[in-house]
N, C-alpha and C positions, 0 to 999 in steps of 0.2 A: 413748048406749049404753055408752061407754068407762066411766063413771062406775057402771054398773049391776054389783053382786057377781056375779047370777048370770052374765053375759057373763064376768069376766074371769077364773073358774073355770075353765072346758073350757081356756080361753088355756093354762094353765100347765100343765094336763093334757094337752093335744097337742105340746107343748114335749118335756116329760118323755116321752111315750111316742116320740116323733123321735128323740129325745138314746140312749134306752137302747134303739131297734129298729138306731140306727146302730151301737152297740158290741155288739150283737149279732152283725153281719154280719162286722165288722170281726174280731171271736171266730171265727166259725165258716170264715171266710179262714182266718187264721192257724193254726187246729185241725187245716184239712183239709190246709194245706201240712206243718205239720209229723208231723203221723201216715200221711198219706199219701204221700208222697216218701222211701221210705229210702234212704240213704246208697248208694252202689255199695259195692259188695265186691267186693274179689279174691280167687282162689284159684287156687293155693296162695300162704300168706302173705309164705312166702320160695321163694327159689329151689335147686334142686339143684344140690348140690358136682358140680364136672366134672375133666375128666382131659385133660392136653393131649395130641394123638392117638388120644383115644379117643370114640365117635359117642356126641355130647350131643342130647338131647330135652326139652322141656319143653313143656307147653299153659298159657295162662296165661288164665282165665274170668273173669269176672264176673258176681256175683248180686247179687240184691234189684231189679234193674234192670224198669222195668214197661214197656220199650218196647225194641225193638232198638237192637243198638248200630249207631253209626253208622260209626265211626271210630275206630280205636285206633292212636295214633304212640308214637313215642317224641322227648318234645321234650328231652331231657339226657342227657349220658352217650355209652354206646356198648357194644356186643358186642363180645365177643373176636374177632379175626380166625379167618374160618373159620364162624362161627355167621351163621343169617341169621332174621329177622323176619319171617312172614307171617300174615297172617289168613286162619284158618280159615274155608272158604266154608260159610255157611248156619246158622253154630255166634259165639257172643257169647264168641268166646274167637279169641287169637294160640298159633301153632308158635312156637317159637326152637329150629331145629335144626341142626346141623352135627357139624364135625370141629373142636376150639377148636385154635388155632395157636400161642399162649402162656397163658402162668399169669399171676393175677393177681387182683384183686376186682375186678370190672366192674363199675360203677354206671350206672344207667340208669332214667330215669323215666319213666313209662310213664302216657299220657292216654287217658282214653276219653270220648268223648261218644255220648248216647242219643239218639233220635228223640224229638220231643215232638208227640203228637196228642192227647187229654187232657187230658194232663200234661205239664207245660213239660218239655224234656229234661232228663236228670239229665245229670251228667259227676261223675269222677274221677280223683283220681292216687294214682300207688303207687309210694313210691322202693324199686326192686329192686337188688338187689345177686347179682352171679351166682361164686362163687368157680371158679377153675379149678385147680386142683396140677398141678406139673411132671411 
């Protein structure tokens, strides 16, 4: 039968429909991670100018996120003395409130990771910078 044309016909034709059903899937992987998974966003992009002595607030969000967040640290950096970091219960955003105790540019980088049920979790980072004047 090896020897017979019409046998080794459909051969090459189930070959080829295997070859191009697998780049298929491999396509529509790749399509659905990248159109579907956007990026995190923060907002606001930068931070507000502060005053030492004087009561500083900021809320710091995150969008485009399709799953709660889970977590938001700060792994660099540091607040001005006097300013403190918490998250907002119930809300996909952090407080940074206080009284600042010195002047300066505060750098501070700031991670988020999301829940993954879905969709594998997203995560993020955002280098912030917080100015203070004397």
């Amino acid at each position: 039968m090896e020897n017979n044309p019409k046998m080794q016909t459909p051969r090459k034709y189930n070959r080829l429909i295997i070859v191009s059903a697998s780049i298929l899937i491999f396509l529509a992987i790749v399509s659905c991670q990248i159109l579907h998974t956007p990026y995190l966003g923060f907002v606001p992009n930068a931070m507000p100018k502060g005053q030492v002595g004087v009561y500083y607030y900021a809320i710091i969000k995150i969008i485009n996120n399709e799953t709660p967040a889970g977590e938001f640290s700060m792994t660099a950096g540091s607040l001005p003395r006097g300013l403190t970091f918490q998250r907002l219960n119930g809300q996909d955003a952090v407080l940074i409130s206080g009284v600042p105790q010195e002047s300066g540019a505060f750098h501070f980088l700031l991670n988020v990771w999301c829940y993954g049920t879905n969709h594998s979790g997203q995560t993020g980072t955002k280098d912030y910078v917080i100015p203070i004047n004397p």
